[in-house]
KOLSEKOL-813430 format. One record per atom (N, C-alpha, C): residue number from 1; residue in three letters; chain; x, y, z. Coordinates in pm, 1 decimal. Layout:
BEGIN
+-----+------+------+----------+----------+----------+
| pos | code | unit |        u |        v |        w |
+-----+------+------+----------+----------+----------+
| NUM |  ALA |    A |        X |        Y |        Z |
...
+-----+------+------+----------+----------+----------+
END
This chain:
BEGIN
+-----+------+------+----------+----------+----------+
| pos | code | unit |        u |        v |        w |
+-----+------+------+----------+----------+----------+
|   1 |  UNK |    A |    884.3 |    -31.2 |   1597.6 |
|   1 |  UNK |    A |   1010.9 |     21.3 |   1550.5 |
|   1 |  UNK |    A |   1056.7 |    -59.5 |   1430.0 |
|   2 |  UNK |    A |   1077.4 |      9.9 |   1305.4 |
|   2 |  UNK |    A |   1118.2 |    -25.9 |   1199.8 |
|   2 |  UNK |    A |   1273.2 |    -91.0 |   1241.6 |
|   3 |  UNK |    A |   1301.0 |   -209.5 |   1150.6 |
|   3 |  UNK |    A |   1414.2 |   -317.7 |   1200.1 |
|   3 |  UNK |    A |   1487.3 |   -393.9 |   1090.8 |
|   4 |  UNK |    A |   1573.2 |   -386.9 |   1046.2 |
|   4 |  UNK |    A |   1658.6 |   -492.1 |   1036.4 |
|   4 |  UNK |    A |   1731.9 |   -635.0 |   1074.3 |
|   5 |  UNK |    A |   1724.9 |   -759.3 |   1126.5 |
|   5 |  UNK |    A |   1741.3 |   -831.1 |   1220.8 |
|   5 |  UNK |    A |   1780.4 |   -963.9 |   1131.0 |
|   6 |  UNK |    A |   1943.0 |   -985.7 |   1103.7 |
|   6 |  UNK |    A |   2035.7 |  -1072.8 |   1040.8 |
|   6 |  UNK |    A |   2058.8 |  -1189.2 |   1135.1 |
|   7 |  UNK |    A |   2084.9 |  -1343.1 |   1063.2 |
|   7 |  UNK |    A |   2103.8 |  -1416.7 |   1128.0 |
|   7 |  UNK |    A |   2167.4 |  -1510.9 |   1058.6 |
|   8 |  UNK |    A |   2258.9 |  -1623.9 |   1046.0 |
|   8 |  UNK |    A |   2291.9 |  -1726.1 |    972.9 |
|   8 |  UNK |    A |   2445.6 |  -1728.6 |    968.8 |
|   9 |  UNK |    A |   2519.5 |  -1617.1 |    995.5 |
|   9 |  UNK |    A |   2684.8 |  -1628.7 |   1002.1 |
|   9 |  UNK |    A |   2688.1 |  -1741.4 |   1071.0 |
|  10 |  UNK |    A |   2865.7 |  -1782.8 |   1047.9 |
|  10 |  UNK |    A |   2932.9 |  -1870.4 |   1168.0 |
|  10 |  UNK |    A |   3033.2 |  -1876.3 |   1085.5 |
|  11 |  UNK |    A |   3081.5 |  -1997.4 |   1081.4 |
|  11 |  UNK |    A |   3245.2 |  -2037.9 |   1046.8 |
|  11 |  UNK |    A |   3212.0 |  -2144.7 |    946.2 |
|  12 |  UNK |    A |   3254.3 |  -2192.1 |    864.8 |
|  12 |  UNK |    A |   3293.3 |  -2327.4 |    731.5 |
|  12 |  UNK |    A |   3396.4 |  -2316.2 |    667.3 |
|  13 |  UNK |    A |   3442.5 |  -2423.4 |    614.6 |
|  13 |  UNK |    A |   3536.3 |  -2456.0 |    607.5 |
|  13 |  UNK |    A |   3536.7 |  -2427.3 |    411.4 |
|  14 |  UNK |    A |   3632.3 |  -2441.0 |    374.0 |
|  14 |  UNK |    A |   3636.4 |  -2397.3 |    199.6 |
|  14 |  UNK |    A |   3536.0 |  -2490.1 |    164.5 |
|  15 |  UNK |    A |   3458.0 |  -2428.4 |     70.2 |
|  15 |  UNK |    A |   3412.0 |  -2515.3 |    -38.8 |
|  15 |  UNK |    A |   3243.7 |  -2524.0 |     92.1 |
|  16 |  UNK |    A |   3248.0 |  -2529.1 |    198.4 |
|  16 |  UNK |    A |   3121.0 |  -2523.5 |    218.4 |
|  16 |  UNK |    A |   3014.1 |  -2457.9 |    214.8 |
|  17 |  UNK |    A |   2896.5 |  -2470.7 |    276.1 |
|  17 |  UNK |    A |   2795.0 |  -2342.7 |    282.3 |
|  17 |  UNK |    A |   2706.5 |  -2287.2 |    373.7 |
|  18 |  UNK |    A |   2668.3 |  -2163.4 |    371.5 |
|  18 |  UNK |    A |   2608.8 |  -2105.1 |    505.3 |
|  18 |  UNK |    A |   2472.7 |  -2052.9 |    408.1 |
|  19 |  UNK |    A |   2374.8 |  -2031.3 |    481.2 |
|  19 |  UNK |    A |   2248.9 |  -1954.8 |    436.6 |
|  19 |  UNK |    A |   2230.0 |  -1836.7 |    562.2 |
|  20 |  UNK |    A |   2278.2 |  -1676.1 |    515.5 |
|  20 |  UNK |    A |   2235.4 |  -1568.7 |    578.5 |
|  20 |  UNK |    A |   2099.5 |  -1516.2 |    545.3 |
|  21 |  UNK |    A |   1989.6 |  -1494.8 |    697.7 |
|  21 |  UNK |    A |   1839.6 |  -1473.6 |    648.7 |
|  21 |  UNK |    A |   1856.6 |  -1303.1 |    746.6 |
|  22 |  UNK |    A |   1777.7 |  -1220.4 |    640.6 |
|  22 |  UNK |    A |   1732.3 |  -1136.8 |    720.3 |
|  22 |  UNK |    A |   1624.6 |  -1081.2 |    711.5 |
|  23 |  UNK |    A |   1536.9 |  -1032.3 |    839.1 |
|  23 |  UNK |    A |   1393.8 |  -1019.4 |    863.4 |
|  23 |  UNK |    A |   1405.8 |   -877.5 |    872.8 |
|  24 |  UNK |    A |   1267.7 |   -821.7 |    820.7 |
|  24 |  UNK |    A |   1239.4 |   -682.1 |    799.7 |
|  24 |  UNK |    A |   1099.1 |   -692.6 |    975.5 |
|  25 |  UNK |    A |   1145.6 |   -621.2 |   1027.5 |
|  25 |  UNK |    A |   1052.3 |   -587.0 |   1083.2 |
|  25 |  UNK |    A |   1001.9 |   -503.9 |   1077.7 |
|  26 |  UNK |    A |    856.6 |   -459.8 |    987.2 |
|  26 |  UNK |    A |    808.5 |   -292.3 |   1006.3 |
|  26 |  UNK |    A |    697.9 |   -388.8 |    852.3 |
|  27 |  UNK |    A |    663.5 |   -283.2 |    790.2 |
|  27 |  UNK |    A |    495.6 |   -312.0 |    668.7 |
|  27 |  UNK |    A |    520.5 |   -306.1 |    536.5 |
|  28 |  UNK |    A |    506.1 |   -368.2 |    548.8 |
|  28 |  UNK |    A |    454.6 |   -368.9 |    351.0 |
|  28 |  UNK |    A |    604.1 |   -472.3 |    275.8 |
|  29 |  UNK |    A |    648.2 |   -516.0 |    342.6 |
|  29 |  UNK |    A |    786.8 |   -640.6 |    321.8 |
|  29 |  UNK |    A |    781.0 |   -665.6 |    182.6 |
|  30 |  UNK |    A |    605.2 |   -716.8 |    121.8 |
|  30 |  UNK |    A |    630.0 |   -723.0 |    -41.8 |
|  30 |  UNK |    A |    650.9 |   -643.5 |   -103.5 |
|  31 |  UNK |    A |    669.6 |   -485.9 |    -85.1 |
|  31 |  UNK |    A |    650.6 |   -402.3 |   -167.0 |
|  31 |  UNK |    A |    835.7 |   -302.2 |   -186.5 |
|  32 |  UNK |    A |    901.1 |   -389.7 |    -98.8 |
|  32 |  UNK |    A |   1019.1 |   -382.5 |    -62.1 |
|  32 |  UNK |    A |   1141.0 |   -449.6 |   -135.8 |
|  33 |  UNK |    A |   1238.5 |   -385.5 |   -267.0 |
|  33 |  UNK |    A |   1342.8 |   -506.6 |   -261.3 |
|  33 |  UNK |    A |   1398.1 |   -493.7 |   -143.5 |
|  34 |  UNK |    A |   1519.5 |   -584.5 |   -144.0 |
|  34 |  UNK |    A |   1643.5 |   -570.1 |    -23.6 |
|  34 |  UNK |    A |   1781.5 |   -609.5 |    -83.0 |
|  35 |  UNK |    A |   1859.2 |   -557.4 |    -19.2 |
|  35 |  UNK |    A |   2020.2 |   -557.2 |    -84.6 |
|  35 |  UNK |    A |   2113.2 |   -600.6 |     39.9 |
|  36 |  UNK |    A |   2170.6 |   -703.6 |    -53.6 |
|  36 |  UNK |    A |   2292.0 |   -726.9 |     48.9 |
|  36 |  UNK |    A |   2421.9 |   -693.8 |     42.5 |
|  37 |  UNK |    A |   2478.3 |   -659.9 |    125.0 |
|  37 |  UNK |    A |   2642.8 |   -611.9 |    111.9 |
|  37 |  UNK |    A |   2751.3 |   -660.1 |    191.4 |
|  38 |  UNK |    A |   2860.3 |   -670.0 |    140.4 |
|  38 |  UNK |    A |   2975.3 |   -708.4 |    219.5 |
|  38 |  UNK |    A |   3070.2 |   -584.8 |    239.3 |
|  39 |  UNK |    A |   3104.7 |   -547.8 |    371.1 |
|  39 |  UNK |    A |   3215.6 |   -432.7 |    409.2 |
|  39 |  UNK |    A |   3311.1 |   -476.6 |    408.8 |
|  40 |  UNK |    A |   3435.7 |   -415.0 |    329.5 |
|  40 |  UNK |    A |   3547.0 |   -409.0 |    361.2 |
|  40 |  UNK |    A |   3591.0 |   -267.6 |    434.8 |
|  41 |  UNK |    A |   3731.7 |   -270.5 |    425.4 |
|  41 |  UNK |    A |   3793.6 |   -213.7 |    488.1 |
|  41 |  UNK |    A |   3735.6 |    -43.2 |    472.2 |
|  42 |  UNK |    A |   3706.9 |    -51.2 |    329.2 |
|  42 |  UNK |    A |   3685.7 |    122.5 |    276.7 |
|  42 |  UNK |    A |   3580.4 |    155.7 |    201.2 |
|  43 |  UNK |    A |   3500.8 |     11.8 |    175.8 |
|  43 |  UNK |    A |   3422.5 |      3.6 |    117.8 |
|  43 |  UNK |    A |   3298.5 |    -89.8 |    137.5 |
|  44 |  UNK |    A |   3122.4 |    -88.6 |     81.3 |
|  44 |  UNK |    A |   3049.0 |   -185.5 |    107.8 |
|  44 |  UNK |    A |   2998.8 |   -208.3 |     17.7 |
|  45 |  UNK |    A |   3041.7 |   -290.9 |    -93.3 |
|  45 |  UNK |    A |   2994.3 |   -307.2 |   -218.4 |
|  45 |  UNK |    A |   2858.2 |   -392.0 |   -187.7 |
|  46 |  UNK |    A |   2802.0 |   -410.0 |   -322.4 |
|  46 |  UNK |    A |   2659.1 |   -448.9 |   -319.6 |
|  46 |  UNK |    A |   2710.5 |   -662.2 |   -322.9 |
|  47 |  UNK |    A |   2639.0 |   -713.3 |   -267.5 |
|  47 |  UNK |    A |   2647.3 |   -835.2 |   -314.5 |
|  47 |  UNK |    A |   2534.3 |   -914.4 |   -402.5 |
|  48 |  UNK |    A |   2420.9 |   -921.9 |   -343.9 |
|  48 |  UNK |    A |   2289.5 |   -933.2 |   -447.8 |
|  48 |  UNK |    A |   2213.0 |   -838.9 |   -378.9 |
|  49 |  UNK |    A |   2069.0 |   -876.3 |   -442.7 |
|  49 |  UNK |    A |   1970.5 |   -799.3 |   -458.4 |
|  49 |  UNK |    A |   1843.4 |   -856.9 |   -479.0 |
|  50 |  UNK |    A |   1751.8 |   -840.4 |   -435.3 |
|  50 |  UNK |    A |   1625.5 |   -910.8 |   -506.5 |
|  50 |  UNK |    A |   1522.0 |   -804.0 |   -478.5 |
|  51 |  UNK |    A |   1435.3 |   -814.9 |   -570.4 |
|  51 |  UNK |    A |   1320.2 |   -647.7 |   -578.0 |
|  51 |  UNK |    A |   1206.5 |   -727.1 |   -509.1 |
|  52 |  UNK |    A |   1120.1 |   -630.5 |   -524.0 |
|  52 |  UNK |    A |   1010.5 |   -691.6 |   -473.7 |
|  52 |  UNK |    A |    943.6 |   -769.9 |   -565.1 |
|  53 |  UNK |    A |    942.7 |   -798.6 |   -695.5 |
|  53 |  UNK |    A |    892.5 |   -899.6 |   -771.6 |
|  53 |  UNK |    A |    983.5 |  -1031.9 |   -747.8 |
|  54 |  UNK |    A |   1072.0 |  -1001.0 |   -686.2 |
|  54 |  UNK |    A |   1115.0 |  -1156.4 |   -642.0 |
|  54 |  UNK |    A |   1276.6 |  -1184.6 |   -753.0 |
|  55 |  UNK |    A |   1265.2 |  -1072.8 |   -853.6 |
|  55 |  UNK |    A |   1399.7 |  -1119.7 |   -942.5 |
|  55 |  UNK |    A |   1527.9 |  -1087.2 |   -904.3 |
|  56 |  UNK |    A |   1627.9 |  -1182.9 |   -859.5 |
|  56 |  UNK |    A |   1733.6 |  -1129.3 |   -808.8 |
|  56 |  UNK |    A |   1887.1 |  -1130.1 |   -870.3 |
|  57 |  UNK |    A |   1982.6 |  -1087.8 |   -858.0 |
|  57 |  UNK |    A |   2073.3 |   -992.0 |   -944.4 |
|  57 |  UNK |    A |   2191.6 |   -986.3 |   -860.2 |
|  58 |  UNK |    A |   2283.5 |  -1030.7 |   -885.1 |
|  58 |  UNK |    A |   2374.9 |  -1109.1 |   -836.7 |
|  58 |  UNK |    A |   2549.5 |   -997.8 |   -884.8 |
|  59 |  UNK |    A |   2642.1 |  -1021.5 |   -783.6 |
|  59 |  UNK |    A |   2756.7 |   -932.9 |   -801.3 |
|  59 |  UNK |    A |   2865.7 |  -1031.2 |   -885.7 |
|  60 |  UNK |    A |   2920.1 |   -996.8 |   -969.3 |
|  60 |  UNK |    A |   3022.1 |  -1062.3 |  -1056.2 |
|  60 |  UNK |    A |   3058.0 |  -1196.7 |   -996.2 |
|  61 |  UNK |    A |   3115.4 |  -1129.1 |   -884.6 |
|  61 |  UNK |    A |   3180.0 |  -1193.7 |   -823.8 |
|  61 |  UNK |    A |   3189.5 |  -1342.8 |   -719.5 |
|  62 |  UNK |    A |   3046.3 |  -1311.2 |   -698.6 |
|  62 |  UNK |    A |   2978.9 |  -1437.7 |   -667.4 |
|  62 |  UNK |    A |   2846.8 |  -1489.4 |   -750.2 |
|  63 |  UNK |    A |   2842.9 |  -1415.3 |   -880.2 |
|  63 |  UNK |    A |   2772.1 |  -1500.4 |   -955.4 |
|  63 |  UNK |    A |   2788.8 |  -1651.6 |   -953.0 |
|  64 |  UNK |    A |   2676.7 |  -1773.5 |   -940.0 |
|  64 |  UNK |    A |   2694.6 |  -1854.7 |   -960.0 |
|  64 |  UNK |    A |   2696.2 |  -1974.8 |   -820.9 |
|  65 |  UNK |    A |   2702.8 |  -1858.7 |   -731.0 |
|  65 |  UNK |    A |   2754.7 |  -1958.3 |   -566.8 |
|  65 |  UNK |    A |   2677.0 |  -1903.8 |   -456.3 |
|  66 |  UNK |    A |   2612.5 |  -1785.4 |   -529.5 |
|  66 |  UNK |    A |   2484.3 |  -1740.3 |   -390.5 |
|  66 |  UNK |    A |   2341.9 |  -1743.5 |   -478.2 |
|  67 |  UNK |    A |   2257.5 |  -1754.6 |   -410.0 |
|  67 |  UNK |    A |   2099.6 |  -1774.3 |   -407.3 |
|  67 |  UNK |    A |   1985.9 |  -1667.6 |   -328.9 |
|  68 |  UNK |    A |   2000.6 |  -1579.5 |   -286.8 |
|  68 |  UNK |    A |   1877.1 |  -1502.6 |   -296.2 |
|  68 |  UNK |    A |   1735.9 |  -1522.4 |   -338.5 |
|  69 |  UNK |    A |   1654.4 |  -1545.4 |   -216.9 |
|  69 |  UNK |    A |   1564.1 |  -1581.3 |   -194.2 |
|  69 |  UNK |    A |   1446.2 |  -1495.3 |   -118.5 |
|  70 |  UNK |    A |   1317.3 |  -1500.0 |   -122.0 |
|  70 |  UNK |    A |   1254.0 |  -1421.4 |    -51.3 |
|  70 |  UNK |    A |   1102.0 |  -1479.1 |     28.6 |
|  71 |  UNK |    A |   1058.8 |  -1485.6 |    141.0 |
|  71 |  UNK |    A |    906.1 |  -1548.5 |    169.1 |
|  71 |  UNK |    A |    884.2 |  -1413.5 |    228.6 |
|  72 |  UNK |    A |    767.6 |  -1374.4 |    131.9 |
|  72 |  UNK |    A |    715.6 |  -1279.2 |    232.2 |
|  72 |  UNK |    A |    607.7 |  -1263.0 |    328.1 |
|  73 |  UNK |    A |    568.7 |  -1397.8 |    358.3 |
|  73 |  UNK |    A |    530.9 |  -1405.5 |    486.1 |
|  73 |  UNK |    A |    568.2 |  -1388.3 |    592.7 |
|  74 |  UNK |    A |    688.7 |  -1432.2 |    633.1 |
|  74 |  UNK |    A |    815.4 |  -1432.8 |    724.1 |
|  74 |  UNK |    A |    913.6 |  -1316.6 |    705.9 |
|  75 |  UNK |    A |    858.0 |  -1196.9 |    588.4 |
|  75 |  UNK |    A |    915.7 |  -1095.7 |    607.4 |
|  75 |  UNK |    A |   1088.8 |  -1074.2 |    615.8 |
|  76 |  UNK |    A |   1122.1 |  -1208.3 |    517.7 |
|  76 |  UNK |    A |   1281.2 |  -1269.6 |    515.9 |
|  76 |  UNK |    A |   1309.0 |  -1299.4 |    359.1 |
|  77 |  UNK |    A |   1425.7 |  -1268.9 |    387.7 |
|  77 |  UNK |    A |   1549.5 |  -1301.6 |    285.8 |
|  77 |  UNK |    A |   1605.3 |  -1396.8 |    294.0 |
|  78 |  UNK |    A |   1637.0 |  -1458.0 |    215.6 |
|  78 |  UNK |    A |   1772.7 |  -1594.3 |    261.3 |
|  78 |  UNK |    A |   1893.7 |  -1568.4 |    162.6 |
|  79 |  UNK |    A |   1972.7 |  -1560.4 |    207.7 |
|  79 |  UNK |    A |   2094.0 |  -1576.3 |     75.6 |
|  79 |  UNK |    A |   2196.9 |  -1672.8 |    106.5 |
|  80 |  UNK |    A |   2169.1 |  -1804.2 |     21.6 |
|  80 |  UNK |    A |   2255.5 |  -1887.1 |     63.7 |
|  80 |  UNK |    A |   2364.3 |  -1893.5 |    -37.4 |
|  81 |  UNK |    A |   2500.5 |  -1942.2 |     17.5 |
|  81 |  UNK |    A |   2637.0 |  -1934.4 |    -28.3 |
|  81 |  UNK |    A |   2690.9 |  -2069.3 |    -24.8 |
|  82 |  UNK |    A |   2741.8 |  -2076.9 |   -111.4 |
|  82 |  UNK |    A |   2790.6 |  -2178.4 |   -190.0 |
|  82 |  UNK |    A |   2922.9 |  -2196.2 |   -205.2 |
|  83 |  UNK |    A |   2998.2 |  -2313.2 |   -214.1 |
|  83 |  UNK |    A |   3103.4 |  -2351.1 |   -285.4 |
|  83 |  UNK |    A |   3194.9 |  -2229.3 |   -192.9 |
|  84 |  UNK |    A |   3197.2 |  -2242.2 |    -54.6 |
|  84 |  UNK |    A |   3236.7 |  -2039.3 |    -25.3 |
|  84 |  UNK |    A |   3420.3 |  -2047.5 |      6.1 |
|  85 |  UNK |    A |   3482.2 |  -1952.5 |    -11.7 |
|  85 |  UNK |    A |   3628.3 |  -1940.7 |    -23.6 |
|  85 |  UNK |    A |   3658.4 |  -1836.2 |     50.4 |
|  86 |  UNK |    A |   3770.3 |  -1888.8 |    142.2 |
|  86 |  UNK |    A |   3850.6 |  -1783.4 |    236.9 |
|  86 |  UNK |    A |   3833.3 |  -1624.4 |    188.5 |
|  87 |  UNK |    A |   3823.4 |  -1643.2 |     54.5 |
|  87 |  UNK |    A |   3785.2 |  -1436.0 |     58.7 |
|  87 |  UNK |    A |   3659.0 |  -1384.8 |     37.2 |
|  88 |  UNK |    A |   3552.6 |  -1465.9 |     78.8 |
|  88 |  UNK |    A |   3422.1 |  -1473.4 |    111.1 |
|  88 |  UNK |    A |   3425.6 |  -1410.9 |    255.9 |
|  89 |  UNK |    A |   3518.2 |  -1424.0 |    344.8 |
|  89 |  UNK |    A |   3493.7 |  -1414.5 |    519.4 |
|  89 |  UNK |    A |   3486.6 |  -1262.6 |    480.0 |
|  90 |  UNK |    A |   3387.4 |  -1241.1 |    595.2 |
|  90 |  UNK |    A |   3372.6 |  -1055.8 |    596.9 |
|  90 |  UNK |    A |   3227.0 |  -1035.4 |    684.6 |
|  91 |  UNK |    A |   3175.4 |   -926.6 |    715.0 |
|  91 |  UNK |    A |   3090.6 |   -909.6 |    758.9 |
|  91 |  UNK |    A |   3002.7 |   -862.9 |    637.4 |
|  92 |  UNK |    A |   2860.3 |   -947.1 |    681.2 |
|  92 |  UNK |    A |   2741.1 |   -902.6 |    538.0 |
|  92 |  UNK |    A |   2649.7 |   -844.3 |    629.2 |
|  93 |  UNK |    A |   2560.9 |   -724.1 |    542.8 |
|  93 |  UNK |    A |   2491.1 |   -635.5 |    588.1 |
|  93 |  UNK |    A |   2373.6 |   -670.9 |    455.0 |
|  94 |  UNK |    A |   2244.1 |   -647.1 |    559.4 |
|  94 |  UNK |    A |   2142.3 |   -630.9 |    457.5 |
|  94 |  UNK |    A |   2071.5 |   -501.2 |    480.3 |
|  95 |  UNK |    A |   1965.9 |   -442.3 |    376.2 |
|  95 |  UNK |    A |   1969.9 |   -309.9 |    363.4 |
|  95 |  UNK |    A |   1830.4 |   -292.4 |    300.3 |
|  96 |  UNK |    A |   1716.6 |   -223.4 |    335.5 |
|  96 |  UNK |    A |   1593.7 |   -245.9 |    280.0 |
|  96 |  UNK |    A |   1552.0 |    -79.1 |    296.8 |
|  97 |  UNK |    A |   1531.7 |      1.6 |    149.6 |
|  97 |  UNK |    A |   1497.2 |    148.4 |    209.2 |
|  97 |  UNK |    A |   1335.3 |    168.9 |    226.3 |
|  98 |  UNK |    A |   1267.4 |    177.9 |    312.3 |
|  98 |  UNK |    A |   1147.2 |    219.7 |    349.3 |
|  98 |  UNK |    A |   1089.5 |    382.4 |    381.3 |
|  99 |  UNK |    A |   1017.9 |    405.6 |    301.7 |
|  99 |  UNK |    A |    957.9 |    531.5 |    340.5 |
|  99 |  UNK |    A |   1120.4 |    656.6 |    341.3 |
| 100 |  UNK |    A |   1157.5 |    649.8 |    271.9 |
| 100 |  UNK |    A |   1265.5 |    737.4 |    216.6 |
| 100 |  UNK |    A |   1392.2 |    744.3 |    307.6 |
| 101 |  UNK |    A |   1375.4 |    631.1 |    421.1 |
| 101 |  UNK |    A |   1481.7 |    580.6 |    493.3 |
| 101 |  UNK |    A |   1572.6 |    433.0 |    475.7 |
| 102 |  UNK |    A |   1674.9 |    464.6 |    469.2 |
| 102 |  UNK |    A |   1768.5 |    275.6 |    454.9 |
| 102 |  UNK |    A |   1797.1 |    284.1 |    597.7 |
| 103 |  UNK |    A |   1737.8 |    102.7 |    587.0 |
| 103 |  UNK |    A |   1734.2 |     37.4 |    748.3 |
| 103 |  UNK |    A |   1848.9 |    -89.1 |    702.4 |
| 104 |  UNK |    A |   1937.1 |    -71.1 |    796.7 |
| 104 |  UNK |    A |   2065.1 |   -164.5 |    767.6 |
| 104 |  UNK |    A |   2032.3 |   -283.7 |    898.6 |
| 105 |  UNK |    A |   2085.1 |   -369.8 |    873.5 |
| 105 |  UNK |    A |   2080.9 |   -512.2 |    965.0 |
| 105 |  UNK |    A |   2235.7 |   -472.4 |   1055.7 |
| 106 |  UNK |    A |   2208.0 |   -531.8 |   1142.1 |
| 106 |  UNK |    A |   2312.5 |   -517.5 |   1254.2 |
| 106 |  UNK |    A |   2473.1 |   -601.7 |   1211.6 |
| 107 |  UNK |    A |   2445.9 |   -639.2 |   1092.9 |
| 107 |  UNK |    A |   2531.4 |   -711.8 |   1056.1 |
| 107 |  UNK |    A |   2536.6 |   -869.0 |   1089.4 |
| 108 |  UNK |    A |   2601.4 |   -961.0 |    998.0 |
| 108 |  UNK |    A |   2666.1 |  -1057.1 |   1024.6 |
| 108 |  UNK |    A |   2766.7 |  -1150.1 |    985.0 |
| 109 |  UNK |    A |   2836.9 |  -1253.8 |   1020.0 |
| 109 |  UNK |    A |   3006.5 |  -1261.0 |   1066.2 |
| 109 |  UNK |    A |   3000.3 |  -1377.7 |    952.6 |
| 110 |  UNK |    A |   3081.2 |  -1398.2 |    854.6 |
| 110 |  UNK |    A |   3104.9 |  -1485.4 |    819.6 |
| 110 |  UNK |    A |   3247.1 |  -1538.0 |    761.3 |
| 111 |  UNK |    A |   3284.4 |  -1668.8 |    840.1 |
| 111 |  UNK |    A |   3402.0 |  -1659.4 |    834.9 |
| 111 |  UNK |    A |   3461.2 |  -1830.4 |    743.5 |
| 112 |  UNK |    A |   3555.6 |  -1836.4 |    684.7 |
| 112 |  UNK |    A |   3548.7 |  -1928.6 |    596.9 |
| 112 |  UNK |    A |   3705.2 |  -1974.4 |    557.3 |
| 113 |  UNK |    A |   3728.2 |  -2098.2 |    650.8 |
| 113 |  UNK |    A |   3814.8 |  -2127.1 |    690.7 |
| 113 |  UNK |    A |   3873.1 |  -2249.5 |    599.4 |
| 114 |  UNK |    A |   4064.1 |  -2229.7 |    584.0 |
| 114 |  UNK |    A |   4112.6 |  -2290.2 |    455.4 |
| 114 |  UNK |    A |   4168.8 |  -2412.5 |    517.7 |
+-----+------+------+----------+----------+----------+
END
């Protein structure tokens, strides 16, 4: 069964940092970018991105304080966050479309305390 499977939320405090990883379970992982997103209330804008050549592409907004990363051995992402600020907390979703389907991650919690 094709999968999504997020891990790395928790709680920090301003200014610290978390690394969210998420694993593709299902084939061909290199041949795959993946996208990450944060939901709000009405919306799930994009946060980065990295293709399958590995180049990754970053949202205005956290230009500069996240890292997007990829091993594709381990069939994982890492996106680590930086320098992170109370309006960072939100739930992040990662998102990988395979075979003309998008497989979303179950989500995860990150919360970032002032």
């Amino acid at each position: 069964q094709v999968q999504l499977v997020e891990s790395g939320g928790g709680v920090v405090q301003t200014g610290g940092s978390l690394t969210l990883a998420c694993t593709f379970y299902g084939t061909r992982f290199a041949e795959h970018g993946m996208t990450w997103y944060r939901q709000y209330a009405t919306s799930r804008p994009m946060v980065a991105r990295i293709a399958a050549a590995g180049n990754p592409t970053y949202a205005e907004a956290v230009e500069g304080r996240l890292t997007l990363s990829r091993d594709n051995a381990k069939s994982t992402t890492y996106m680590r966050m930086d320098n992170l600020k109370p309006e960072d907390s939100g739930l992040y979703f990662c998102n990988l479309r395979h075979r003309d389907t998008d497989y979303w991650g179950q989500g995860t919690q990150v919360i970032v305390s002032s």
